[in-house]
C-alpha positions as CSV (number, residue, x, y, z in Angstrom):
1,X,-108.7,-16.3,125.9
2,X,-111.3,-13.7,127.8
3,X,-113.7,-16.9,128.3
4,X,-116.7,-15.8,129.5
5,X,-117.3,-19.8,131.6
6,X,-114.7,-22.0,133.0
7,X,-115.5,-25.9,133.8
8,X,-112.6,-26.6,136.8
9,X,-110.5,-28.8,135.1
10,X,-110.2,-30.9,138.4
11,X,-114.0,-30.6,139.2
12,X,-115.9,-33.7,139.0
13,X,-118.4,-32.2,136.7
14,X,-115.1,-31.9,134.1
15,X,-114.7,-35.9,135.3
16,X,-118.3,-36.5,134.2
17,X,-118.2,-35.4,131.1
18,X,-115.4,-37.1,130.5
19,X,-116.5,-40.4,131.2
20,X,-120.0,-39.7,129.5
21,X,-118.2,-39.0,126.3
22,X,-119.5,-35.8,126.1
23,X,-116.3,-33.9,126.2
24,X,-114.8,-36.3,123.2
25,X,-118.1,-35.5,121.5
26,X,-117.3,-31.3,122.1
27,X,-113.4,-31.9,120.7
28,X,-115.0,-33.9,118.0
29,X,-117.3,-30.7,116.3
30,X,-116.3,-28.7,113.5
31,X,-116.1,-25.5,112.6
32,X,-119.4,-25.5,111.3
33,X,-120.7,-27.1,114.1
34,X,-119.4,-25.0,116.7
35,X,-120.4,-21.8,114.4
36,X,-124.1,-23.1,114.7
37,X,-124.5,-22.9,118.2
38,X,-122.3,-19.7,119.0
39,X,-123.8,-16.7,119.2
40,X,-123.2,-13.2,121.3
41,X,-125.2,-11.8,124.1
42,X,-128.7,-12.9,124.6
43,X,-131.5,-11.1,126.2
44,X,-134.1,-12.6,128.8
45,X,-136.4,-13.0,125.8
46,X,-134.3,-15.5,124.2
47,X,-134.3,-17.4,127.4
48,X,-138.5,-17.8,127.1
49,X,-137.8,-18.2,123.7
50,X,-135.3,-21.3,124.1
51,X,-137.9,-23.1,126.8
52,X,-141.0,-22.4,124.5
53,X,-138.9,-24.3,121.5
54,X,-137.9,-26.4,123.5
55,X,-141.3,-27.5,124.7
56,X,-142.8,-27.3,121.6
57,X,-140.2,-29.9,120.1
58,X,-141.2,-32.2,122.9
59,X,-138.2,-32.3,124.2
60,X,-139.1,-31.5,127.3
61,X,-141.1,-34.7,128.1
62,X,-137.9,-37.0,129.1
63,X,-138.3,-35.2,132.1
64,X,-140.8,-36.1,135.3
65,X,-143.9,-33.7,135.5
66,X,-142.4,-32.1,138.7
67,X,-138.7,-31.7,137.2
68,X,-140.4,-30.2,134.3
69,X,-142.7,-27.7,136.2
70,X,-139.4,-26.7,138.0
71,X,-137.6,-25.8,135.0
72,X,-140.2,-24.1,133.4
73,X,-141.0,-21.9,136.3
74,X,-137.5,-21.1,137.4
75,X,-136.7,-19.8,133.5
76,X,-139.6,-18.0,133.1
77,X,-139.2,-16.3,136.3
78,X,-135.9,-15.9,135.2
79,X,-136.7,-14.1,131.7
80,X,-139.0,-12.1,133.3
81,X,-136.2,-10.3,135.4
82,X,-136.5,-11.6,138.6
83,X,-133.3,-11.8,140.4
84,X,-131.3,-14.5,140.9
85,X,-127.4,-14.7,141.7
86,X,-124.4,-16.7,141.4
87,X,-122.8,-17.5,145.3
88,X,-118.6,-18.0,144.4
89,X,-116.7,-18.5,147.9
90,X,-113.7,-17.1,147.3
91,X,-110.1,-16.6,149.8
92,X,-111.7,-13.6,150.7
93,X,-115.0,-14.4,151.7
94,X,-118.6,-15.3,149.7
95,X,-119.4,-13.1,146.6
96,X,-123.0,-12.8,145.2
97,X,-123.1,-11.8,141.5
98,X,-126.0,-11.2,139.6
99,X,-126.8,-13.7,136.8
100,X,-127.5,-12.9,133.9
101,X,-129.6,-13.6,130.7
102,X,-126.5,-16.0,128.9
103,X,-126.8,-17.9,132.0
104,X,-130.0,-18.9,132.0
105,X,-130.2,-19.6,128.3
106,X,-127.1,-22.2,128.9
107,X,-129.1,-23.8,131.4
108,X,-132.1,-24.0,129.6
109,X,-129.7,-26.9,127.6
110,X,-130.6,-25.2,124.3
111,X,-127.0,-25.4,123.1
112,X,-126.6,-28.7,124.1
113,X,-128.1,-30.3,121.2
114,X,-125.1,-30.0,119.4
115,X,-123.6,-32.7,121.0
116,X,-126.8,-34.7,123.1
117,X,-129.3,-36.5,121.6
118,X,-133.0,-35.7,122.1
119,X,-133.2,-38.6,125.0
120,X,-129.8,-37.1,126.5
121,X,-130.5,-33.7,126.8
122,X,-131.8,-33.8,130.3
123,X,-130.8,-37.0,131.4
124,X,-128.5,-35.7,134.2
125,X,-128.8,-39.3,136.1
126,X,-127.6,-41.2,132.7
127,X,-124.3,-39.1,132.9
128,X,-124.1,-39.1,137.0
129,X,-125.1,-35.6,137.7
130,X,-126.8,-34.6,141.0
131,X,-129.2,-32.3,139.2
132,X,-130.7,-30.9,136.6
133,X,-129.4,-27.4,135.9
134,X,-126.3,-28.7,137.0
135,X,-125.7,-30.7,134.4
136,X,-127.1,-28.7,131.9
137,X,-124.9,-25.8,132.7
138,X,-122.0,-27.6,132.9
139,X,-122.3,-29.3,129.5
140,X,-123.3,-25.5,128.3
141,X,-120.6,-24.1,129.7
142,X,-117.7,-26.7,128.3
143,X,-119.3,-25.4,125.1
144,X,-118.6,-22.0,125.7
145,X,-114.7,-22.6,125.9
146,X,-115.0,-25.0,122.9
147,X,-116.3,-22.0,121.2
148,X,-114.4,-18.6,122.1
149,X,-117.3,-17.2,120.9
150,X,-115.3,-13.7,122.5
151,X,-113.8,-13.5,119.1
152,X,-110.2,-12.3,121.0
153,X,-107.4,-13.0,118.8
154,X,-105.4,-15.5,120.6
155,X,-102.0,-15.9,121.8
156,X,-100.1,-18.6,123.5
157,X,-102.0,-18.7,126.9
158,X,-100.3,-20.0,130.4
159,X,-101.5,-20.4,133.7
160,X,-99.4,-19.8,137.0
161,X,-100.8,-21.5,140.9
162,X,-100.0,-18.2,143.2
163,X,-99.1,-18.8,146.5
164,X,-102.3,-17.7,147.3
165,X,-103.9,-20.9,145.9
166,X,-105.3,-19.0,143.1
167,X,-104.9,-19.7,139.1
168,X,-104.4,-17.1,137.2
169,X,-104.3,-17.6,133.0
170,X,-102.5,-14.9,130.8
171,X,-102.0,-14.0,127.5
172,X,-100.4,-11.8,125.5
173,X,-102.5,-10.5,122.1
174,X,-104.1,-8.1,120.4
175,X,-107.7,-6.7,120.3
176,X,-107.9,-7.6,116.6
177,X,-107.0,-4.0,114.9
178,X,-102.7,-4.4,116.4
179,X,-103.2,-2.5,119.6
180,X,-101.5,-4.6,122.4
181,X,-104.0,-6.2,125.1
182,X,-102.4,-8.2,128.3
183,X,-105.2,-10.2,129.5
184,X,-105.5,-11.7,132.8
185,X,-108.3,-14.3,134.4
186,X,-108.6,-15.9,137.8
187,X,-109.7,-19.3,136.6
188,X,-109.6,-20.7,140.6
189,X,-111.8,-24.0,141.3
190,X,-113.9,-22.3,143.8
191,X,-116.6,-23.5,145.2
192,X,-120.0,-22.1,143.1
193,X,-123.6,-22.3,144.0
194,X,-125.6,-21.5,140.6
195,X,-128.6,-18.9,140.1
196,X,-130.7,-22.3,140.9
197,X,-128.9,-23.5,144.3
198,X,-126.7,-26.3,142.6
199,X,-123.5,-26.9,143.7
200,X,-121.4,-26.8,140.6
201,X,-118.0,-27.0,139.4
202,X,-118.3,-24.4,137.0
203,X,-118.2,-20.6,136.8
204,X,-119.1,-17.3,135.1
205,X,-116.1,-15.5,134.8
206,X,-117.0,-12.1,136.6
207,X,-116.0,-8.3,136.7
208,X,-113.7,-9.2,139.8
209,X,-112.4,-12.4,137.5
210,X,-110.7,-10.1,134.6
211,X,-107.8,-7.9,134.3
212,X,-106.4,-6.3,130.9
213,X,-104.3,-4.3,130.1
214,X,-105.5,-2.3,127.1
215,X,-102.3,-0.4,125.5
216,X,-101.5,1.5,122.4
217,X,-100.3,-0.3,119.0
218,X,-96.1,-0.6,118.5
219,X,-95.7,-0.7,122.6
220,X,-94.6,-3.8,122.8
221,X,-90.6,-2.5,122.6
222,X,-91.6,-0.2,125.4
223,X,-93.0,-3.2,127.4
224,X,-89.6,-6.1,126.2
225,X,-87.7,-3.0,127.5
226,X,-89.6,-2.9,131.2
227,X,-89.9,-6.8,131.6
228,X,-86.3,-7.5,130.5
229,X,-85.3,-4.6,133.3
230,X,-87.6,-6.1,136.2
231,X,-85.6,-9.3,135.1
232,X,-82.0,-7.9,135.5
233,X,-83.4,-6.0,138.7
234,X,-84.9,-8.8,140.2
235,X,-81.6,-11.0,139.1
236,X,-83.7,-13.2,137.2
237,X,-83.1,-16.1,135.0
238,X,-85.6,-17.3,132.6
239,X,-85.0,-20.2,130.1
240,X,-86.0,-18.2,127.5
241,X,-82.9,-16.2,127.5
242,X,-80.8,-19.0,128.7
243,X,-78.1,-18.1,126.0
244,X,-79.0,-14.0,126.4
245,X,-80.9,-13.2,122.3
246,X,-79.6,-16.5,120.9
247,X,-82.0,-18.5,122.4
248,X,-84.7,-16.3,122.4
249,X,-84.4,-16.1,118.4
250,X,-84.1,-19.5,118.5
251,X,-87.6,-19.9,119.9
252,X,-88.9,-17.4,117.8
253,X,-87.7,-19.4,114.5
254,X,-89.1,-22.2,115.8
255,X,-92.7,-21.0,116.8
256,X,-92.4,-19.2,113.5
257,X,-92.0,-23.1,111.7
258,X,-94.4,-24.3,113.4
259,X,-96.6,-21.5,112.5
260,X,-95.7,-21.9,108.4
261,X,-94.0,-18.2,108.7
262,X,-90.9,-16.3,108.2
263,X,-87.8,-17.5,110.3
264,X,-85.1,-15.2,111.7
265,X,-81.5,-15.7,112.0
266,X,-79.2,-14.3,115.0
267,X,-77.0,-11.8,113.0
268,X,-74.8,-9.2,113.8
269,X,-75.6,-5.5,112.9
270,X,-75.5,-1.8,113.3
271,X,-77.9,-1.2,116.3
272,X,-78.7,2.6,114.9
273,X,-81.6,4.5,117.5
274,X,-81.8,1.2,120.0
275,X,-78.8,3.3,122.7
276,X,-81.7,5.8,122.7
277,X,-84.9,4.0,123.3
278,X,-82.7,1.8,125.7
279,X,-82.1,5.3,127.9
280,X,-84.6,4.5,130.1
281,X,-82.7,1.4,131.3
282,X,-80.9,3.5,134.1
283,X,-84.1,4.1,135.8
284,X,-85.1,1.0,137.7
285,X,-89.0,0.0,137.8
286,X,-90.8,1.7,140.8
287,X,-91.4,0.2,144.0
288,X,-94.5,1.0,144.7
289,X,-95.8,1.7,148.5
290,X,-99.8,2.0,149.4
291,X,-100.4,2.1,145.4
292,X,-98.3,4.8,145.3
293,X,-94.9,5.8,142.9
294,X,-92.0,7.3,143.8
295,X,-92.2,10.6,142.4
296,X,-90.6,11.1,138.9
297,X,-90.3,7.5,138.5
298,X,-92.7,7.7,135.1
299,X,-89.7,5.7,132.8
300,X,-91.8,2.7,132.3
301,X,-95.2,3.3,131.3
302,X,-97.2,1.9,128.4
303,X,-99.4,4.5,126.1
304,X,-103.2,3.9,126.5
305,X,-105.5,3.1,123.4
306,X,-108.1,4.9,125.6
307,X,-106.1,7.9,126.7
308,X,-103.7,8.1,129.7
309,X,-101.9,5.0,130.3
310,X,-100.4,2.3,132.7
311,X,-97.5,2.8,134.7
312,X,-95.3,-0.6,134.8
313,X,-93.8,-1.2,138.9
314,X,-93.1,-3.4,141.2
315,X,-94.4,-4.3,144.8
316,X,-92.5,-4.8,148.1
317,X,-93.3,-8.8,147.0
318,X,-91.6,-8.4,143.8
319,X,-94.6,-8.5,141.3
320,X,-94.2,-7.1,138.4
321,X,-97.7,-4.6,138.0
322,X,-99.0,-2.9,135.2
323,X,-102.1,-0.7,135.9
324,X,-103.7,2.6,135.4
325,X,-102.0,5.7,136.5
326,X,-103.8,8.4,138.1
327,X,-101.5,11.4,139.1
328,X,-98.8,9.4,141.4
329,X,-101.1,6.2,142.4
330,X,-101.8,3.0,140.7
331,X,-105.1,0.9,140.4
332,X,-103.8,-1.5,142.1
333,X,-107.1,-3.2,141.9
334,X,-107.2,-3.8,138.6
335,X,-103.9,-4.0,137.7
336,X,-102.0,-7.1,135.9
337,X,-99.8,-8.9,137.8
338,X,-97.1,-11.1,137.2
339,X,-94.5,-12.8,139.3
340,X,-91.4,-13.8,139.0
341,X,-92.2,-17.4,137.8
342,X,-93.9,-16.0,135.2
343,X,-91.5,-14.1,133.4
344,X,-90.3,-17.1,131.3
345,X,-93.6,-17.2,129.5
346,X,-94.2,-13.2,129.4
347,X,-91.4,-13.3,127.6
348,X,-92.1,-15.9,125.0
349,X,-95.8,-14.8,124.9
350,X,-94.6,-11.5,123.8
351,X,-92.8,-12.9,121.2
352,X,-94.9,-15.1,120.0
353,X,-97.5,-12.0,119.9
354,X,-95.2,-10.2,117.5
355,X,-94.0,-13.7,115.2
356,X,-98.0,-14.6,114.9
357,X,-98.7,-10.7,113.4
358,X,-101.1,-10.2,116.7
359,X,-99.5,-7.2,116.5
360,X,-97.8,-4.0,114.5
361,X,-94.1,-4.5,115.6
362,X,-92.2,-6.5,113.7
363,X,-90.4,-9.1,115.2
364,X,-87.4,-7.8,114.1
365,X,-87.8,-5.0,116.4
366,X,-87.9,-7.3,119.6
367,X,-85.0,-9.6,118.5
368,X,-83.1,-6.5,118.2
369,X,-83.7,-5.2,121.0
370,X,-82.9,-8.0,122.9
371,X,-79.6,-8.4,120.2
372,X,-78.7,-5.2,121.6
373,X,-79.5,-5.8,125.3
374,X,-76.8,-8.9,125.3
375,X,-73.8,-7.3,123.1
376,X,-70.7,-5.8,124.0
377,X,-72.2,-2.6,122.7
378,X,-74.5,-2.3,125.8
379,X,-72.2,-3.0,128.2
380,X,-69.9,-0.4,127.2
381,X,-72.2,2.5,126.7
């Protein structure tokens, strides 16, 4: 999901591809394709590297003598570590970011023989583009999220439109070894200047783009528990537990079908240690103030892979947060937020976490819990 390039899905760059065939011809690689043309981080030399092949394959030629001395000149300059930075306007104001060598290789187009023919490659007025490293760093980048050459495990992924205009895609997941990861990405449309000066409707997915939340293995009871009090705090009603634990079981058996693995049944049963992990229900989430939390108000907090760990709160607006803790304050910053519209899918992206094995709690555990959370037994502890 942690996509390192997003093409705006309502850019005209998307619409371009589209109706040049080159996004059916992405959806149409295999496997094997796609596995040819991924690779990790590259460094400035494979950028010279790329444009010398290139070159030497001829491939070059389709292109004017002056287009051609242009390209060649910015990459080079490029690969030998001059400076050049992506402009993104965001709500807030302009943001310059350094680019970086995986940038510059895209561009170069090197990638894009995977899907364009020799003649294609750097015909950017065959397929309506305005420019050259426009076009091939959109068709590079569409690539990209064809590929997930991250290697994240992935969950089921949903995207929320804040009030703030801004798109935010989550996920619940793992980071491959069980240990739970929350992952966050602003994927807004805004408007991007490339390394080259071409408007674009693409993006690298900065620092100031990501959130995650990077917590212990076996927390995700600790975290049902916080989300499923934020819900009865916040007198919430997602569909998901429409008909309290019946319905979310019902979703898990059907993911799990669809999935080819083990379905669960609703059943009644001896709850055993759930009255005591389901103590901290009588503490409500924080409300934070100026990133700060009400002292003793600790309850809900996930365990940190990486030491320490992330309190879970809410804001005056009724977010849910979960970010770092240090002393009585919150990184607010770069904290995960979710609001109340997104709970519904929290909730079944959780679950669909533990059913897919993501995870190390069973989902057992989590149907349980929630068994538990909507039984007579709870209400008369």
């Amino acid at each position: 999901m942690m996509e390192t390039y997003w093409v705006y899905p309502n850019g005209s760059g998307l619409r371009k591809l589209d109706q040049g065939g080159i996004t059916a011809r992405i959806e149409a690689l295999s496997g094997e394709d796609i596995a040819k043309q991924r690779t990790g981080a590259v460094s400035m030399d494979a950028v010279r590297i790329a444009v010398g092949k290139l070159e030497g394959d001829g491939l070059l030629r389709s292109l004017d003598k002056r287009e051609r001395e242009e390209y060649k000149q910015l990459l080079y300059r490029a690969a030998r570590g001059e400076s050049f930075y992506w402009e993104i306007t965001r709500a807030d104001g302009k943001q310059k970011e350094r680019a970086t060598a995986d940038d510059f290789y895209i561009m170069s187009g090197i990638r894009n023989l995977v899907v364009l023919q020799d003649t294609d490659l750097f015909n950017y007025k065959k397929f309506n583009f305005d420019s050259l490293f426009e076009f091939t760093g959109t068709v590079g980048a569409a690539l990209e999220v064809v590929s997930k050459s991250n290697g994240w495990k992935h969950g089921l992924p949903w995207s929320t439109l804040r009030s703030d205009k801004r798109t935010i895609s989550s996920v619940v997941t793992s980071d491959g070894a069980g240990e739970l990861r929350i992952l966050q990405q602003d994927r807004t449309p805004y408007s991007a200047v490339n390394p080259f000066g071409a408007r674009v409707h693409y993006r690298r997915l900065g620092i100031a783009d990501k959130k995650v939340v990077e917590a212990d293995h076996s927390t995700e009871g600790y975290l049902l528990l916080s989300v499923l009090k934020y819900i009865d705090q916040m007198g919430l009603q997602p569909e998901i537990l429409e008909k309290g634990a019946i319905s979310a079981t019902q979703y898990v058996t059907t993911s799990a079908r669809n999935m080819g693995m083990k379905q669960y049944a609703y059943i009644e049963k001896d709850y055993g240690v759930l009255p005591v992990l389901f103590r901290s229900w009588d503490t409500p989430v924080p409300i934070i103030k100026d990133n700060k939390i009400p002292d003793g108000s600790f309850a809900h907090f996930l365990p940190s892979s990486f030491g320490g760990g992330y309190s879970i709160c809410t804001n005056v607006s009724g977010e849910l947060i979960i970010g770092r803790k240090t002393r009585n304050e919150i990184d607010v910053e770069n904290a995960v937020t979710f609001i109340p519209e997104d709970m519904d899918n929290l909730l079944k992206g959780l679950l669909y976490q533990s059913a897919r094995g993501l995870g190390r709690t069973p989902t057992r555990h989590l149907l349980d819990m929630l068994d538990y959370r909507y039984s007579p037994d709870f209400k008369d502890r």
